[in-house]
Structures are given as structure tokens and as C-alpha cells.
TORPA-4810 file (N, C-alpha, C, O; in nm, 3 decimals):
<nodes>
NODE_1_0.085_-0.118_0.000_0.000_0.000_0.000_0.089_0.124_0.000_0.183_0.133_0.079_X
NODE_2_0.064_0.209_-0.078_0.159_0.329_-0.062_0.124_0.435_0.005_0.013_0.487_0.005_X
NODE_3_0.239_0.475_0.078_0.212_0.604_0.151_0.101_0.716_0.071_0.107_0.744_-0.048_X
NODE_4_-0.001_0.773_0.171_-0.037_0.884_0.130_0.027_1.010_0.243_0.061_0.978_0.357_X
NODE_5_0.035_1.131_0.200_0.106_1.223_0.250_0.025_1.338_0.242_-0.036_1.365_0.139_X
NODE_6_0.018_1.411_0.351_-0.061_1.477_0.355_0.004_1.619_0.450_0.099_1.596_0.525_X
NODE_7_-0.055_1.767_0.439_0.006_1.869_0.473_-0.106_1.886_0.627_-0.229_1.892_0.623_X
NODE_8_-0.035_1.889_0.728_-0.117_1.956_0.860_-0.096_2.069_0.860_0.013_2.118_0.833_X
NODE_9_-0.190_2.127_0.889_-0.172_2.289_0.966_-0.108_2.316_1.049_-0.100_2.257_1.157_X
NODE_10_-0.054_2.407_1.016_0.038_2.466_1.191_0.198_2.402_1.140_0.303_2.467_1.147_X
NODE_11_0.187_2.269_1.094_0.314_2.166_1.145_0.384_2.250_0.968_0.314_2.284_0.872_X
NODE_12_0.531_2.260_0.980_0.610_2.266_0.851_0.661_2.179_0.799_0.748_2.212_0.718_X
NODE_13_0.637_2.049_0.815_0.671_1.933_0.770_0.558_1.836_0.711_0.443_1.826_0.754_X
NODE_14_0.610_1.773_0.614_0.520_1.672_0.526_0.510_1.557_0.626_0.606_1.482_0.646_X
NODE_15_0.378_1.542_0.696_0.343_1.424_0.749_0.320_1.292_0.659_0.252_1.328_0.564_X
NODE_16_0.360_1.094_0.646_0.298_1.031_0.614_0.161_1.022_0.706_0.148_1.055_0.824_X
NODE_17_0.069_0.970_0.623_-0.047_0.963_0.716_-0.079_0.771_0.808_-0.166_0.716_0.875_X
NODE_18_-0.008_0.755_0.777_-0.005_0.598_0.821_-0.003_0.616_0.983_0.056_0.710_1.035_X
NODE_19_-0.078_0.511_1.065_-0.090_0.536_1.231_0.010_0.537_1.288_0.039_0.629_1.365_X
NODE_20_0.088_0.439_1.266_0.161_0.354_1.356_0.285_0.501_1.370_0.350_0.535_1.469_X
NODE_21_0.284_0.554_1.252_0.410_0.638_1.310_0.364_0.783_1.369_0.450_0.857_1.418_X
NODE_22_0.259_0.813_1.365_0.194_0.920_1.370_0.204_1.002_1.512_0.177_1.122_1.523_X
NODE_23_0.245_0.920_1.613_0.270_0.898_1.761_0.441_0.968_1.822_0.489_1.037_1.913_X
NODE_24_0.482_0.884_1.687_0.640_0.935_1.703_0.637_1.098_1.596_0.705_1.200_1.615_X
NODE_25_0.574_1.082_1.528_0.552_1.247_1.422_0.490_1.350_1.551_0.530_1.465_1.573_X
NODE_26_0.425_1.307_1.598_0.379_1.438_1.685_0.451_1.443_1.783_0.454_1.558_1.825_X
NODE_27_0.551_1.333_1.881_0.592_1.402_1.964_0.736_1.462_1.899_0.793_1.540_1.975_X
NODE_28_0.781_1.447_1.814_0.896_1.533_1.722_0.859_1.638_1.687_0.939_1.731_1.689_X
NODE_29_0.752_1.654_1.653_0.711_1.792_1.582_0.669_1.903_1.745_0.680_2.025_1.755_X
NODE_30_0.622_1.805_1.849_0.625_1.910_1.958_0.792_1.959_2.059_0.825_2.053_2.131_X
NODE_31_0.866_1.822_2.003_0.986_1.875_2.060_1.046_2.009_1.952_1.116_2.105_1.987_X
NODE_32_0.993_1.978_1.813_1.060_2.115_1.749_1.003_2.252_1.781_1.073_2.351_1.803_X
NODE_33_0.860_2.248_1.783_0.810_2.357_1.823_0.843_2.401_1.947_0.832_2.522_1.968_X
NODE_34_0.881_2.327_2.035_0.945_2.408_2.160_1.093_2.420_2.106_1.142_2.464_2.210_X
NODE_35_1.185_2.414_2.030_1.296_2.433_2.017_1.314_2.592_1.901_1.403_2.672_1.872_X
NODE_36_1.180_2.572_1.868_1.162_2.726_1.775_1.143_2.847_1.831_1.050_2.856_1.912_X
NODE_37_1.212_2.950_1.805_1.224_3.059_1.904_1.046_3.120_1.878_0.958_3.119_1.792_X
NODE_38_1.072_3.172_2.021_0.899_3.179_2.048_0.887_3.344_2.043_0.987_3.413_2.065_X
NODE_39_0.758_3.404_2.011_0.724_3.498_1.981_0.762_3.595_2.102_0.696_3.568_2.202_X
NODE_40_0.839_3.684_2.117_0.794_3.816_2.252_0.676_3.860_2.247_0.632_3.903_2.140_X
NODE_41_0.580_3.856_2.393_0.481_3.907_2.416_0.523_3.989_2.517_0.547_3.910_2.609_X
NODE_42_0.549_4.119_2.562_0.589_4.220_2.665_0.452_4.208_2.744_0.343_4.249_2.704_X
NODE_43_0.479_4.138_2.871_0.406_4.165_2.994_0.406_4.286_3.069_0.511_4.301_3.132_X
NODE_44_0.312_4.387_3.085_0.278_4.470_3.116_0.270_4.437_3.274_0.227_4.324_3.294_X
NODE_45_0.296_4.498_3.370_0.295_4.477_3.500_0.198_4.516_3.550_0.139_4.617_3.511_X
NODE_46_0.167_4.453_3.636_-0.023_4.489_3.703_-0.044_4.635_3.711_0.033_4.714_3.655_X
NODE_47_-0.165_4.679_3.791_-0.182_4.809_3.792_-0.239_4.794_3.924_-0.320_4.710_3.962_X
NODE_48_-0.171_4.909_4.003_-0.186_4.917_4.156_-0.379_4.960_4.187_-0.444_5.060_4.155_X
NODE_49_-0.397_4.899_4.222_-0.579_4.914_4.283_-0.536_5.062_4.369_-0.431_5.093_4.423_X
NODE_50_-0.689_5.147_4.352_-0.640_5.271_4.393_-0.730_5.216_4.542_-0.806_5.123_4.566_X
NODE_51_-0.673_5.330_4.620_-0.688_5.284_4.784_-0.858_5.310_4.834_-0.891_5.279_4.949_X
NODE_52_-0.963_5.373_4.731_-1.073_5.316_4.750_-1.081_5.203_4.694_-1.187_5.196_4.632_X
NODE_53_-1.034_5.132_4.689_-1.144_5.005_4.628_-1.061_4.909_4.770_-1.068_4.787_4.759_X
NODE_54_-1.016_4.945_4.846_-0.988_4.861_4.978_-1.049_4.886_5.124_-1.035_4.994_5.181_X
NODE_55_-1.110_4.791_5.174_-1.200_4.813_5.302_-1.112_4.829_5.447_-1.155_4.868_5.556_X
NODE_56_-0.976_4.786_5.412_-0.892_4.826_5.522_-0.924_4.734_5.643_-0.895_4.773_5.756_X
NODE_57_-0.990_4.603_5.622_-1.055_4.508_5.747_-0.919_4.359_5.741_-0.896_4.272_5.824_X
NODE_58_-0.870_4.380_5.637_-0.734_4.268_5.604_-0.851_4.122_5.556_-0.863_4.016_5.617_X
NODE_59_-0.925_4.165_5.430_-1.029_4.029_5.413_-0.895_3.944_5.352_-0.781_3.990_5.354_X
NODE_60_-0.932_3.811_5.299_-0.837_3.746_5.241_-0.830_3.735_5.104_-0.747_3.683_5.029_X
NODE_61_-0.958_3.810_5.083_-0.919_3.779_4.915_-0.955_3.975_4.877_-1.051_4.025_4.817_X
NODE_62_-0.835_4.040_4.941_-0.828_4.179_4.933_-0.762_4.209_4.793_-0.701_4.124_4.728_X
NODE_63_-0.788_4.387_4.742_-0.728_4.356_4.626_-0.575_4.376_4.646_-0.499_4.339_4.557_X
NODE_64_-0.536_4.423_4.737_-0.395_4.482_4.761_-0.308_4.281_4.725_-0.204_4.247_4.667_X
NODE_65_-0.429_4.192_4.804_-0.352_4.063_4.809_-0.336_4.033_4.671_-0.229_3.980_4.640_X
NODE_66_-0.425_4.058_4.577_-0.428_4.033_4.444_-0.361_4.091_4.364_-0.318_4.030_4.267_X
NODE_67_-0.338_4.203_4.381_-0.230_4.307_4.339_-0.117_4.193_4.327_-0.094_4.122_4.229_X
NODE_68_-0.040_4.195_4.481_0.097_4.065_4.539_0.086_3.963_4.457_0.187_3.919_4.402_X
NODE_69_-0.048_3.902_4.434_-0.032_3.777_4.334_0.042_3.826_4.218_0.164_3.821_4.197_X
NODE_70_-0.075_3.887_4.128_-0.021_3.931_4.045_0.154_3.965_3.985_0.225_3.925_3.893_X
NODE_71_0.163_4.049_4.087_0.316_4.109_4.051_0.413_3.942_4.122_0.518_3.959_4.185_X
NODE_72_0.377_3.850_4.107_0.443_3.767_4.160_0.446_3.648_4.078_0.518_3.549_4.082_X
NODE_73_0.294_3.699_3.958_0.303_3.609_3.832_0.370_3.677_3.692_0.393_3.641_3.576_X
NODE_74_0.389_3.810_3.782_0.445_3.870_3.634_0.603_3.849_3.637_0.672_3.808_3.544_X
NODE_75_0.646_3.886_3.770_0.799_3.862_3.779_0.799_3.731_3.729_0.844_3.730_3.614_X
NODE_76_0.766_3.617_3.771_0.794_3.469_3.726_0.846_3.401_3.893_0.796_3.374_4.002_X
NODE_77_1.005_3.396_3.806_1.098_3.275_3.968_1.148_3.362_4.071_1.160_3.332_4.190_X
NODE_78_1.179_3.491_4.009_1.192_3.633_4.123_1.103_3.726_4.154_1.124_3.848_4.157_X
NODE_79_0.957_3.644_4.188_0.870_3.736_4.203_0.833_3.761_4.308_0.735_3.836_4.312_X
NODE_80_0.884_3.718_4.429_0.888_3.700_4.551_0.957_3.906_4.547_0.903_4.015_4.530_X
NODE_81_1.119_3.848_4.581_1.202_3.967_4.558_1.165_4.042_4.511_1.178_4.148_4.574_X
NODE_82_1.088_4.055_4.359_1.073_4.186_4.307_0.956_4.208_4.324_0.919_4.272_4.226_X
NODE_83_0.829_4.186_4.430_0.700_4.203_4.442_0.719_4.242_4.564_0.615_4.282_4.616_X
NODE_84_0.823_4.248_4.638_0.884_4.363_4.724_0.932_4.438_4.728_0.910_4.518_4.819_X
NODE_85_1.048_4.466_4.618_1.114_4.605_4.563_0.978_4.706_4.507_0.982_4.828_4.526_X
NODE_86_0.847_4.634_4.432_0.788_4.688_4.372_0.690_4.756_4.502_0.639_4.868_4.493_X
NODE_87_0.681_4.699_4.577_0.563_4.713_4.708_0.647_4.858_4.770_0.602_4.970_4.748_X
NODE_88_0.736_4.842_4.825_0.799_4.965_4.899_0.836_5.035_4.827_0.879_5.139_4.877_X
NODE_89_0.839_5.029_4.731_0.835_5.194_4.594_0.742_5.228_4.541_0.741_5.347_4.509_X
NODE_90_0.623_5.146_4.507_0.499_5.215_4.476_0.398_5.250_4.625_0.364_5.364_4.660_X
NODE_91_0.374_5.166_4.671_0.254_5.154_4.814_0.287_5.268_4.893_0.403_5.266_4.934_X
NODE_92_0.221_5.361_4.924_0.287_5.488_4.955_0.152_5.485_5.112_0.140_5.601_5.149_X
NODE_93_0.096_5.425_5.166_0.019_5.347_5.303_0.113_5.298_5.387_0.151_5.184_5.361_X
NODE_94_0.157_5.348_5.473_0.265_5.248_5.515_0.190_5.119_5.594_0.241_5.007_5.601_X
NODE_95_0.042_5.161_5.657_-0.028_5.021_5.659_-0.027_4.924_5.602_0.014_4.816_5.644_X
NODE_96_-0.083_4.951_5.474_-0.139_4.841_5.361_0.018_4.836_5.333_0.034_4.736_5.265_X
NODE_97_0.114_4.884_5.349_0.285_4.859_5.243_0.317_4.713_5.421_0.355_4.597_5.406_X
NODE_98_0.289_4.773_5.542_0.318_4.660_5.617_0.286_4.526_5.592_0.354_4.424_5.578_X
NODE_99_0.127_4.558_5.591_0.052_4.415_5.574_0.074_4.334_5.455_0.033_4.218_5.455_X
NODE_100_0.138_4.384_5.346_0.157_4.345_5.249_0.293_4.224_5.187_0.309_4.126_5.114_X
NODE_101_0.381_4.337_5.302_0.516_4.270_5.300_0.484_4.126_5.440_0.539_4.016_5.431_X
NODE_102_0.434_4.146_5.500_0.368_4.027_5.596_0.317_3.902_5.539_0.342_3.784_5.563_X
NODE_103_0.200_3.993_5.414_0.179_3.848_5.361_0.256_3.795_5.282_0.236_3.680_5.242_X
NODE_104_0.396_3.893_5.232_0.470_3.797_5.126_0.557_3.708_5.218_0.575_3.591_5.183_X
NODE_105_0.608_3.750_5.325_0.692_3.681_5.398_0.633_3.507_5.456_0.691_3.405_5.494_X
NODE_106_0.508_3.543_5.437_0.435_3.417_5.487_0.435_3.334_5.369_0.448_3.213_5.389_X
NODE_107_0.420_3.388_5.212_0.403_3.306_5.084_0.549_3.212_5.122_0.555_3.091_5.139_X
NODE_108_0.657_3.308_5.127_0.811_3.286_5.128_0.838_3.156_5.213_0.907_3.062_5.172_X
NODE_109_0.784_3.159_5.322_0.800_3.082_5.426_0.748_2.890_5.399_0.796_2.784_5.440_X
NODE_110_0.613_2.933_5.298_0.529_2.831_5.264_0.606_2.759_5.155_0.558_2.659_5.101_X
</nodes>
């Protein structure tokens, strides 16, 4: 029986369409696509919640806490560190800048 060959989308390579290899074609074609340099998308860094939209009672799902997430998914593996450089240079409360650095120390700890 002869190969039929066929073009996938997305993939830059001529797939055979036969099963048996089709298993080993896709996980090659996903090791190349991670080996292909990947697009820059510039992450924009959160935006500080202005100090009305906080009740000042320390709830747990506050936005100041969400803020900390945030800047802690934008840094990445140093988001610990830099979601504290960023806290004591923007947070101008020295309350909410306390409680804040409190709860990172507790993420840190965990």
C-alpha cells in the first residue's frame, strides 16, 4: 500500500499519514516547536488598585492581596524579591505597604 502524505496545519513538515508512526511524528514535531524561538509578548505589569477600592478590614481575598499575586506572576521565579522592591516603591500606606510585605513573607515561608 503506498504512503499517502498529507500537509497539517500549523506543522512545517510533510506528514505520512499511516498510524503507527503518527505517535512518534507528533511528539517530534512538539519537541521542534518548543525548540523554535517563540514569539515576545511584553508583559505589562499589574496596575496598583487605587486605595478606594480597599475596606482596610485585612479580608483574604483583598485587592492589595491580588495586586501581590499578580506582581508575583508577572515577575515569574523572582517574584517573591521583586513584588517587594515593587511594594515599597509604589505603596505609599505604610499600613497596607506593612501588611503586604507580611503576607509575602508568609508566601516565602510556605
Amino acid at each position: 500500500m503506498p504512503f499517502r502524505w498529507r500537509i497539517s496545519p500549523g506543522i512545517k513538515f510533510i506528514l505520512p499519514s499511516k498510524r503507527r508512526c503518527s505517535s512518534i511524528l507528533l511528539r517530534q514535531n512538539a519537541r521542534a516547536q518548543n525548540q523554535s524561538p517563540r514569539r515576545f509578548i511584553q508583559k505589562t505589569p499589574p496596575i496598583e488598585p487605587d486605595p478606594d477600592e480597599c475596606c482596610g478590614s485585612g479580608c483574604s481575598n483583598c485587592v492589595w492581596l491580588m495586586y501581590t499575586d499578580d506582581l508575583i506572576e508577572h515577575f515569574g521565579k523572582e517574584g517573591l524579591e521583586e513584588a517587594v522592591k515593587v511594594i515599597k516603591a509604589e505603596v505609599t500606606d505604610p499600613m497596607i505597604q506593612q501588611f503586604l510585605l507580611m503576607e509575602l513573607r508568609l508566601k516565602k515561608v510556605k
